[in-house]
C-alpha positions in Angstrom: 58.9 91.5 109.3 55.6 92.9 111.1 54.3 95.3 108.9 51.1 96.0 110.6 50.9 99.9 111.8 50.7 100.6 115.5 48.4 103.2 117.0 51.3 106.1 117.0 51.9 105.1 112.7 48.2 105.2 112.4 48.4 108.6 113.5 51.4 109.6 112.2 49.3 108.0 109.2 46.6 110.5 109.3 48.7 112.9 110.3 50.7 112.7 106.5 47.0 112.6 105.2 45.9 115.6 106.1 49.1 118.1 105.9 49.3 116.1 101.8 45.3 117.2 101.3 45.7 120.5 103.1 49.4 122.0 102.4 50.0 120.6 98.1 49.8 123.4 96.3 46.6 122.3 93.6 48.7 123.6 90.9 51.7 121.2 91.5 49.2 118.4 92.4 47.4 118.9 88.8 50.7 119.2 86.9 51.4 115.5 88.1 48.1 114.2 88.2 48.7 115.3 84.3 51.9 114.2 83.5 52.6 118.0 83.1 56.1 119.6 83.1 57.3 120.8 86.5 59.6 123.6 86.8 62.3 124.5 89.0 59.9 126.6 90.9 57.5 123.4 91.6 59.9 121.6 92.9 61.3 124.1 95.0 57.7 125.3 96.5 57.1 122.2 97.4 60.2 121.1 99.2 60.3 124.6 101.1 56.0 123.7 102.6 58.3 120.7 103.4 61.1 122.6 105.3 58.4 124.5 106.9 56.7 121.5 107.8 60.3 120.0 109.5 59.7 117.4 106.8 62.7 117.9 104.1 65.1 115.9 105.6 63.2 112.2 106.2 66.9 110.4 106.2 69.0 113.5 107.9 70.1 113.0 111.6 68.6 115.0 113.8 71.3 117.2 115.0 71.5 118.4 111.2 67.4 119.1 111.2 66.1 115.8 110.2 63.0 114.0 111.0 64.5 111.3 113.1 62.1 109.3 111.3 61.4 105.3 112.0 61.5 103.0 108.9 58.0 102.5 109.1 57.5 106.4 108.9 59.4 106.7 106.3 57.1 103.6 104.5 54.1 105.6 105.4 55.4 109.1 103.9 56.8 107.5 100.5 53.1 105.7 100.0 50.9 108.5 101.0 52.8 111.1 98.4 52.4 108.3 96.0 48.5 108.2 96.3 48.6 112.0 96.9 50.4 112.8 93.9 52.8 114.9 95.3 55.7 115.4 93.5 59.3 113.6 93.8 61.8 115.6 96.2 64.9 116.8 93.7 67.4 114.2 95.1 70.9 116.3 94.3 70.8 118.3 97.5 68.7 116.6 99.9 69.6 113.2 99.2 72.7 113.4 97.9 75.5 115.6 98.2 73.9 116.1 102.0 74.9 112.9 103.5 78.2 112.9 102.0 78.6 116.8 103.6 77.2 115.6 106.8 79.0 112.4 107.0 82.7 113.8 105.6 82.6 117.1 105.7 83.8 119.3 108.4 82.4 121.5 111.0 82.4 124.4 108.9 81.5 122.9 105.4 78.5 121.7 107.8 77.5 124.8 108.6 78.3 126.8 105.4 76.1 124.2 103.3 73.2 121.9 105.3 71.3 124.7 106.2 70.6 125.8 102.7 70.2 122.1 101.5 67.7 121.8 104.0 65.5 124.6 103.2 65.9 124.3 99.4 68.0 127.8 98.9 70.4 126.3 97.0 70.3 124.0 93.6 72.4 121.2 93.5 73.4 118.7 90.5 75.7 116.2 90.2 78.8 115.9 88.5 80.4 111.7 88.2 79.7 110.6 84.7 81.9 112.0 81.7 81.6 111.6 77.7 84.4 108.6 78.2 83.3 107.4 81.6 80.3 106.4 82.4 79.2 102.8 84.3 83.3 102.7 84.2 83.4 106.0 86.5 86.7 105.8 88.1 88.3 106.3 84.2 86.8 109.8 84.8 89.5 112.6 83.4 88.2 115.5 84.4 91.6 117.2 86.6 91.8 119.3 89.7 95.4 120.4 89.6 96.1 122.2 92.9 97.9 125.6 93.1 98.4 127.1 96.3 94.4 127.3 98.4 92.8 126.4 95.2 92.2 123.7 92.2 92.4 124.3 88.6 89.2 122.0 87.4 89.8 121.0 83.7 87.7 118.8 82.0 83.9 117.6 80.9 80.6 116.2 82.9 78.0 114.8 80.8 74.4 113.3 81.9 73.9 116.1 84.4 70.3 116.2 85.1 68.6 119.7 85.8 72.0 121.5 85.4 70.7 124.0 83.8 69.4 125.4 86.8 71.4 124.7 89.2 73.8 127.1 91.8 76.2 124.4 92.9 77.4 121.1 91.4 79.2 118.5 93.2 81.9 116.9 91.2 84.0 113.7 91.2 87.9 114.9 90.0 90.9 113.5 89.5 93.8 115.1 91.7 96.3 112.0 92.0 99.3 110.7 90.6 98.2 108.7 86.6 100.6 106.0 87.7 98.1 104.8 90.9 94.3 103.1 90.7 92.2 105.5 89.2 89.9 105.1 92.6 92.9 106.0 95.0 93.0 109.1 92.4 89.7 111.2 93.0 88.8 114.1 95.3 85.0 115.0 95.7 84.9 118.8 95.4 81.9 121.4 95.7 81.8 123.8 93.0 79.6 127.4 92.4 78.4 127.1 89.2 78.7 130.6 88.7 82.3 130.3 88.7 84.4 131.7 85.7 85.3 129.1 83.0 81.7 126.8 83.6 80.0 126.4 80.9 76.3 124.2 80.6 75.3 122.9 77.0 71.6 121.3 76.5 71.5 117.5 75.7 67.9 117.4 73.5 65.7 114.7 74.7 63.7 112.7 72.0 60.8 114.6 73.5 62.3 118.0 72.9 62.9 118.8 76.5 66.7 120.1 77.8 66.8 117.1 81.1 70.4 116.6 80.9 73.0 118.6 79.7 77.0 118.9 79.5 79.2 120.7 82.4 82.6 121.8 81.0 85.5 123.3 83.0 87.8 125.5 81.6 90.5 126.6 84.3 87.7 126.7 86.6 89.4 128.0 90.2 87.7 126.0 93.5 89.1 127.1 97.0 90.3 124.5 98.5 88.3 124.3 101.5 85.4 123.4 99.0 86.9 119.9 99.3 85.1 117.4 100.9 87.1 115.2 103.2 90.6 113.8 102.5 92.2 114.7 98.7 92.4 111.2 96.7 89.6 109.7 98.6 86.6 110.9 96.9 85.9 107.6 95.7 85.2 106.1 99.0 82.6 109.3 99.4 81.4 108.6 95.9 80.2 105.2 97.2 78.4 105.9 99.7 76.7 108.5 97.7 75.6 106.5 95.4 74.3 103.4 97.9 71.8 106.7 98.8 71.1 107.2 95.0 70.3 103.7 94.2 68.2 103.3 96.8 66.2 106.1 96.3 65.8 105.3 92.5 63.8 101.5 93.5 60.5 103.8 93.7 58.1 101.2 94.9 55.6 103.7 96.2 55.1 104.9 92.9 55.1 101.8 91.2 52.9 100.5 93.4 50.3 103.2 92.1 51.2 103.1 88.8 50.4 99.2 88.5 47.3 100.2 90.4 46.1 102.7 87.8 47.2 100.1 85.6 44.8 97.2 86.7 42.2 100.0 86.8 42.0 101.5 83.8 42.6 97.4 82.3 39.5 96.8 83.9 37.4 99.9 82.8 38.5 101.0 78.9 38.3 98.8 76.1 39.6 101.3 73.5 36.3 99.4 71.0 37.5 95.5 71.8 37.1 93.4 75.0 39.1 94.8 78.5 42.2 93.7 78.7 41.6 92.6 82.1 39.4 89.9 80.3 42.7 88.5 78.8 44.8 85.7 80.6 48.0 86.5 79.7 47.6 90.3 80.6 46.2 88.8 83.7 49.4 86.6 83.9 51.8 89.7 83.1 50.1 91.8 86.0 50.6 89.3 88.6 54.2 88.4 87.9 54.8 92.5 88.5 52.7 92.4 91.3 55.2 89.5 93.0 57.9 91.2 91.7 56.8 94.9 93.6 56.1 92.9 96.7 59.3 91.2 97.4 61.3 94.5 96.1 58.8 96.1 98.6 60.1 94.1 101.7 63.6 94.2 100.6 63.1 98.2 100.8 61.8 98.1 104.0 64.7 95.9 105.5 66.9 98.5 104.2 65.0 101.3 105.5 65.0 99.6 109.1 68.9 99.0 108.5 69.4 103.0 107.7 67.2 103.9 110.8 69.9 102.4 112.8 72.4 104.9 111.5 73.7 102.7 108.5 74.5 103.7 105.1 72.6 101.4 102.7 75.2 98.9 101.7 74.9 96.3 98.7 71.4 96.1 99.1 70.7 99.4 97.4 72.0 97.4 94.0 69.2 94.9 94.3 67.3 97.5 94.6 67.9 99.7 92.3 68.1 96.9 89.6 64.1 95.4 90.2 63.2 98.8 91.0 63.7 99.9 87.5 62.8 97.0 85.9 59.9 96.8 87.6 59.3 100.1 86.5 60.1 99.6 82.5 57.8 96.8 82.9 54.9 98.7 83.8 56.0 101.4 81.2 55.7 98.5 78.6 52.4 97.4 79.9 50.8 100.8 79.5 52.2 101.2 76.1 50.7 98.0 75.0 47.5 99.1 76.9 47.2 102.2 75.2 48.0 100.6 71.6 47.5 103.0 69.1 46.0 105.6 71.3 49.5 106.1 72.5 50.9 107.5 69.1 49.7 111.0 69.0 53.0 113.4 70.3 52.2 116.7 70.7 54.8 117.9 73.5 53.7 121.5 74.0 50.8 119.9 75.3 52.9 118.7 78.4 53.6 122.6 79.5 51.4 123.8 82.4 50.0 127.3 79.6 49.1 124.8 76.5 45.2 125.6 76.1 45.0 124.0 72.7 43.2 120.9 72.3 44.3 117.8 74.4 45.3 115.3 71.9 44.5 111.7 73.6 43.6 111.0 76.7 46.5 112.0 79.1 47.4 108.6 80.1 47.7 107.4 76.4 49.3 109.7 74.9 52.4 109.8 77.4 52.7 106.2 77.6 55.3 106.3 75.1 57.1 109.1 75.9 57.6 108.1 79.5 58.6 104.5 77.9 61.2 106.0 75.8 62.4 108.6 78.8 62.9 105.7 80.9 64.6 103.3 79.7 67.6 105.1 81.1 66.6 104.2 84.1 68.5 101.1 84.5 71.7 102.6 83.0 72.2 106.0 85.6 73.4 105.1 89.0 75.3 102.9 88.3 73.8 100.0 85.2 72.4 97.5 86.4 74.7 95.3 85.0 77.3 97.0 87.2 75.4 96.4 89.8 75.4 92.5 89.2 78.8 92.6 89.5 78.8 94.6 93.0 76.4 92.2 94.6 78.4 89.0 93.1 81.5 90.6 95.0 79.9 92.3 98.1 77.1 89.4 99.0 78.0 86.5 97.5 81.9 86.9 97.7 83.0 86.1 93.6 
């Protein structure tokens, strides 16, 4: 694969440069920089300069107001917010109940919903995993009895990241017969969250902070037009979902920079011994990630090429999204042994944006092991990697 930049990406280039340097709010910039806390409002700022831009959409089809971008455009803008520290897009909406709306939905659900996707209006979360069903999601029990133009939702979503804020969730339900597969057995159904009977309870992260948190449906009533597609066949909707999730989840642009900071700050701080870049089994341990990061890197972009194209990402997005997060745990172990005991001090009020205390640590020290801990779910949601084993055994190598 030619991966050399022709005049028109070179511009393009310079282009994302200059709207990254000029249109970041310095505030949101600093707060990752920092490792700081973002807030709903963050994340919304920034993907509304985005909207504004014509930028939101980087994987939408045109006629739905997306960039019509080329692979190698969408390369360039997932490396230059990398080094620009911008901060991630919130995938729910944008990247993931939107091509499953756009792809399966009708006219009208089109019209009713992408728009305020698009522009960020409207917070999205995501409703598959349950307390008993997790990596096993088609076990989910959650029901969506149907009574005349509605569906009585009964039952419990756990994991839901950023549910506490959100307007709308997008749930996985069972509305089929108990005596067929469980996948021939789920709808995929858009629900307000401000309906009656919804309830959102905080899951406590070792670090203090509310991330995830527990849906529950008590007789909540959906319209029935708030179902996407054909009932029963949500779990052929819930695939292709999730091929968008796990491929957005490899990160290689940001691990990429992280391994750069990395190698950097191995090379500069001794923390009162020798660099650890003097040391030939660090050395050894860097370039096994950095081999690692490449190959995942042109894998990505082979995918990317194949989406272009007008493909869903198919079993691909599993090797992805299992390297991708090893890769990144990797580099979280490597900071942590970096930082050895510099990375013990925990003071988590020192994460929010108003602390003016004093900074305990340097920044990049002190949340090594809090970002270690935090993500070592990372090869468990979307799908465990060892789930994902099993899909490429079946899809690519026919077992």
């Amino acid at each position: 694969m030619n991966i050399d930049f022709t005049t028109e990406e070179l511009d393009f280039q310079a282009e994302v440069r200059e709207f990254l340097q000029t249109e970041m709010p310095a505030d949101i910039q600093n707060k990752v920089q920092n490792g700081l806390h973002l807030g709903k409002e963050d994340f919304v700022a920034w993907q509304k300069i985005l909207h504004k831009k014509g930028w939101a959409g980087t994987n939408w089809p045109v006629e739905h107001g997306g960039t019509g971008w080329t692979s190698t455009q969408k390369y360039i803008w997932d490396n230059e917010c990398a080094i620009s520290k911008a901060p991630r897009v919130v995938p729910f909406g944008l990247k993931m109940v939107a091509p499953v709306i756009y792809t399966y939905g009708n006219e009208e659900q089109k019209k009713r919903f992408l728009p305020d996707i698009l522009a960020s209006n409207v917070w999205w979360c995501q409703g598959y995993s349950e307390p008993n069903a997790g990596s096993d999601l088609a076990s989910l029990k959650t029901t969506a009895v149907r009574e005349g133009d509605e569906y009585v939702v009964n039952g419990t979503k756990t994991w839901t990241t950023m549910g506490q804020y959100a307007d709308w969730i997008f749930c996985l339900v069972r509305t089929g017969a108990s005596d067929v597969k469980n996948q021939a057995a789920i709808s995929f159904l858009l629900i307000d969250m401000k309906t009656p009977g919804i309830t959102v309870s905080p899951i406590y992260l070792l670090d203090g902070s509310p991330e995830v948190n527990e849906v529950h449906f008590d007789n909540v009533r959906v319209p029935a037009e708030n179902r996407i597609g054909e009932e029963n066949m949500g779990w052929t909707y819930a695939k292709v979902l999730l091929t968008h999730e796990r491929t957005n989840i490899a990160g290689v642009a940001n691990s990429k920079i992280r391994l750069g900071e990395l190698k950097d700050k191995a090379s500069h701080t001794s923390n009162g011994g020798p660099m650890m870049s003097e040391s030939p089994s660090w050395n050894q341990k860097i370039a096994d990630v950095e081999i690692e990061l490449l190959a995942l890197e042109y894998t990505e972009l082979r995918t990317l090429a194949a989406v272009s194209t007008g493909n869903a990402p198919g079993p691909e997005s599993s090797i992805l999204k299992i390297k991708g997060t090893e890769i990144q745990q990797t580099i979280d172990e490597l900071n942590v042994e970096l930082a050895g005991y510099y990375g013990l001090p925990f003071v988590p009020e020192q994460y929010d944006a108003d602390y003016n205390d004093i900074m305990i640590g340097s920044g990049q020290d002190v949340s090594s092991n809090p970002r270690y801990f935090n993500n070592r779910k990372a090869t468990i949601y979307g799908g465990s990697n060892e789930v994902q084993t099993n899909i490429i055994s079946k899809a690519v190598l026919g077992l």
